[in-house]
C-alpha positions, 0 to 999 in steps of 0.5 A: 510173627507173619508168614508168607508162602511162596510156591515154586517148582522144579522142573523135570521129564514130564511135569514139575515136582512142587516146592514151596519157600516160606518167609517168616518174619522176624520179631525185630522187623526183618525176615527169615527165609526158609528152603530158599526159592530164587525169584525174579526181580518184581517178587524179589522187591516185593518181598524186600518191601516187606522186610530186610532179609536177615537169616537164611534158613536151609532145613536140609541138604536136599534144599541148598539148590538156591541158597548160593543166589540168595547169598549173592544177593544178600551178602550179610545174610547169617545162613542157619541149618541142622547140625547134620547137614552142616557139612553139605550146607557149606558146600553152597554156602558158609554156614553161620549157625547150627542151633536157634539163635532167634530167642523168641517166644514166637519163632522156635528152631528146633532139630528133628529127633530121629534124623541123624540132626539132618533134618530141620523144623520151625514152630511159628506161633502167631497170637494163640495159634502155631505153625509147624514147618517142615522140610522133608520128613513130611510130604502131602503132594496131593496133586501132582502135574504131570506124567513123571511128577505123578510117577515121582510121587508114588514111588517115592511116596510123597503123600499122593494119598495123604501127608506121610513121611517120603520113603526116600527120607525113611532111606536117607537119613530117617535112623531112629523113627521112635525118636521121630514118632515122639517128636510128632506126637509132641507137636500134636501136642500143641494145642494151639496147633493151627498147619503143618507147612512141607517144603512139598505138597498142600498145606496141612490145615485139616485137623493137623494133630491127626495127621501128626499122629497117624504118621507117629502111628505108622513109624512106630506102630503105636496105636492112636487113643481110641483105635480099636485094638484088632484094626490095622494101622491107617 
């Protein structure tokens, strides 16, 4: 199963606020599109070279903004999101399904615990490696551009200072964090575990798992294994 990224952004007063579409391709040759970036023309045949697009995947409601165009494009797309954000998603585009329907070992579709079902995942293994996609309960906007994205990024907390989970999703739809913070520690779990992708901000390939505990940790004020008892939580 390959991946491809494809950086993207979305304008605003005094800067760009990063997004990110993830191509992930599909064990029967064609592709699936994750949070949908609209493309010009050359990079649009670039990525048909590499696959027919097959599933369109929008991860949560905050990320229908080019779904439309896709479908337009490719009609016969099938379009899959979490059951909470179902009726929002159809607002842009009919949607197709709500639970996974790849039926692959390597491409798993899951639906975030703790988020009301609003809230998507993909886990992507490629040989003994895996990937963890991500949509909006992870952010690690590290290097923001521009006057209004760096202000955006801190007050909103999109991880100026390292991944966390963004305070307008803890407002949003965030309703159980215990449930959440299981979920995240299952995925440290993964011992195969290689990076986290978010829809915003760096890629997470330095040491994942503790990055996926700490933001456990913060959620439901668990201690790390080995922490010592008297210090804060990081």
């Amino acid at each position: 199963t390959g991946l491809l990224a494809v950086e993207g952004v979305i304008p605003m007063p005094l800067g760009n606020f990063p997004r990110r579409m993830t191509v992930i391709g599909l064990a029967g040759g064609g592709l699936a599109i994750w949070s949908a970036i609209a493309l010009r023309e050359p990079e649009m045949r670039r990525l048909e070279a590499l696959g027919q697009p097959e599933w369109l995947i929008v991860p949560g409601a905050a990320h229908r903004l080019d779904a439309h165009i896709w479908k337009q494009r490719y009609p016969h797309l099938r379009v899959l999101c979490a059951p909470g954000a179902a009726q929002a998603v159809a607002e842009a585009v009919p949607v197709d399904a709500t639970g996974d329907p790849f039926r692959d070992s390597a491409l798993r579709f899951v639906t975030v615990p703790g988020t009301g079902a609003r809230e998507a995942a993909l886990l992507v293994r490629h040989g003994p490696r895996v990937t963890l996609i991500v949509n909006d309960i992870i952010a690690n906007v590290r290097h923001p551009r521009g006057l209004g994205t760096r202000i955006m990024t801190r007050l909103l907390g999109f991880g100026i200072d390292g991944p966390r989970v963004p305070r307008f999703a803890r407002r949003f739809f965030l309703d159980d964090p215990v449930a959440m913070a299981g979920a995240l520690r299952g995925w440290a779990g993964e011992p195969g575990l290689a990076r986290i992708v978010p829809a915003h901000g760096d890629v997470i390939e330095t040491d994942p798992h503790a990055a996926l505990l700490r933001i456990a940790c913060d959620l439901d004020g668990r201690r790390a294994a080995g922490e010592p008892s008297g210090d804060p939580l990081v």
